[in-house]
C-alpha positions in Angstrom: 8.2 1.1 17.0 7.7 -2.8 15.8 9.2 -4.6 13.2 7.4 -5.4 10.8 7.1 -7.9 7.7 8.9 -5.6 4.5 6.4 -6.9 2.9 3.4 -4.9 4.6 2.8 -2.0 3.2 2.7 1.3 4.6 -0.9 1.1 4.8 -0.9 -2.5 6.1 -2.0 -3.9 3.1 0.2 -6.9 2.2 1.8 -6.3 -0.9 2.9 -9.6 -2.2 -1.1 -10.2 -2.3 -0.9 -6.9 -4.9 -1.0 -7.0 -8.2 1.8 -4.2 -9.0 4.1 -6.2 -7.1 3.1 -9.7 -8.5 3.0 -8.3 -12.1 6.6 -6.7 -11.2 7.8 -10.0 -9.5 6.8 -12.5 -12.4 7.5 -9.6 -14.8 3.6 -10.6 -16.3 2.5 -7.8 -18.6 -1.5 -9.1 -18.4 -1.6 -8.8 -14.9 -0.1 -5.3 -15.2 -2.7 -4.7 -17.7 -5.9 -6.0 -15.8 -4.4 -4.3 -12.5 -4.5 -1.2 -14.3 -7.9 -1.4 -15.7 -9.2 -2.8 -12.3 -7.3 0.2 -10.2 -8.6 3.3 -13.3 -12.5 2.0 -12.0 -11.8 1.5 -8.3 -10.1 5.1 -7.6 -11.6 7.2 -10.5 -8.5 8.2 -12.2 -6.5 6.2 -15.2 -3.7 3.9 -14.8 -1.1 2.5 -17.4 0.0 -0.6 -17.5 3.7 0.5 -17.1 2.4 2.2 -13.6 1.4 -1.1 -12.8 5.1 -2.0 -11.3 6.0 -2.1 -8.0 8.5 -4.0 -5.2 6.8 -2.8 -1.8 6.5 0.4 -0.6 9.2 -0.3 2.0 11.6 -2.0 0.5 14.2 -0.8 -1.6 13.8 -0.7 -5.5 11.3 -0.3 -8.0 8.0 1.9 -7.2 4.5 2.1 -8.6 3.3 4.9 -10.2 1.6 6.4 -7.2 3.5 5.1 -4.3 5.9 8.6 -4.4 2.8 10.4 -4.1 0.8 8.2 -1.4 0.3 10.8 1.9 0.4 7.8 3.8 4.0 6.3 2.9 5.4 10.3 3.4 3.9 10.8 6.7 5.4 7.7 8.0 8.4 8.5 6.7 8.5 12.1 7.7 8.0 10.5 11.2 9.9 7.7 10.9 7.2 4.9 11.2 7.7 1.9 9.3 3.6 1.6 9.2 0.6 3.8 9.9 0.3 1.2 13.1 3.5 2.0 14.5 2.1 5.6 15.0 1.2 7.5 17.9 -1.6 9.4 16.3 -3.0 6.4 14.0 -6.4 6.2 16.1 -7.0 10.1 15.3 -5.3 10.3 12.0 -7.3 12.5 9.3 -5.0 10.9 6.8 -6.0 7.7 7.9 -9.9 8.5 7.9 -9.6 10.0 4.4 -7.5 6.7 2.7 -10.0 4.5 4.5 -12.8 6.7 3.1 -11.7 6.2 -0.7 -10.2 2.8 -0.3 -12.9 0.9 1.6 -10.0 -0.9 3.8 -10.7 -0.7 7.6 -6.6 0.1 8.5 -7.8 -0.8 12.3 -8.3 -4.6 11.0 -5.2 -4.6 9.0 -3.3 -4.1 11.7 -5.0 -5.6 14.8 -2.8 -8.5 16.1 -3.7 -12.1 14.8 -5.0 -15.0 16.7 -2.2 -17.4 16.8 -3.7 -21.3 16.5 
């Protein structure tokens, strides 16, 4: 297991670059409302703007609407990873193929080390 920034996300995506937890952080209810709009066409199902909240999936506090219900964040926690990339099984994960699948996101990149300058 590796420490990791709080602020990546279970999935690796970096969520102070989200907009549920920059609408929650600067408390902006038009980002809330564009994030929602923008989420409803990219995954096919509706979001309010009051699901559009959120402080990180690993950190304590406020959640977005469908972070209790994201496979990924309950298998890590069931195994107690902090990320998907902490996890024995992430090259052969079906959960993994399947998020990547509906997202777009290539987890592999999102958690391959970075060049350092």
């Amino acid at each position: 297991m590796t420490t990791r920034d709080p602020m990546q996300g279970v999935c690796g995506l970096d969520c102070a670059a989200c907009g549920a937890y920059r609408a929650w952080r600067d408390d902006d209810q038009s980002l809330r409302e564009q994030t929602a709009q923008e989420w409803s066409v990219q995954f096919g199902t509706p979001f309010a703007p009051e699901d559009i909240n959120c402080s990180g999936c690993r950190t304590s506090g406020v959640k977005g609407g469908y972070t209790d219900a994201c496979p990924l964040r309950g298998c890590a926690i069931r195994r107690g990873e902090p990320t998907c990339g902490d996890c024995g099984d992430f090259g052969d994960c079906a959960s993994r193929r399947e998020f990547e699948a509906q997202s777009g996101l290539d987890m592999g990149a999102l958690f391959a080390p970075k060049a350092r300058p």
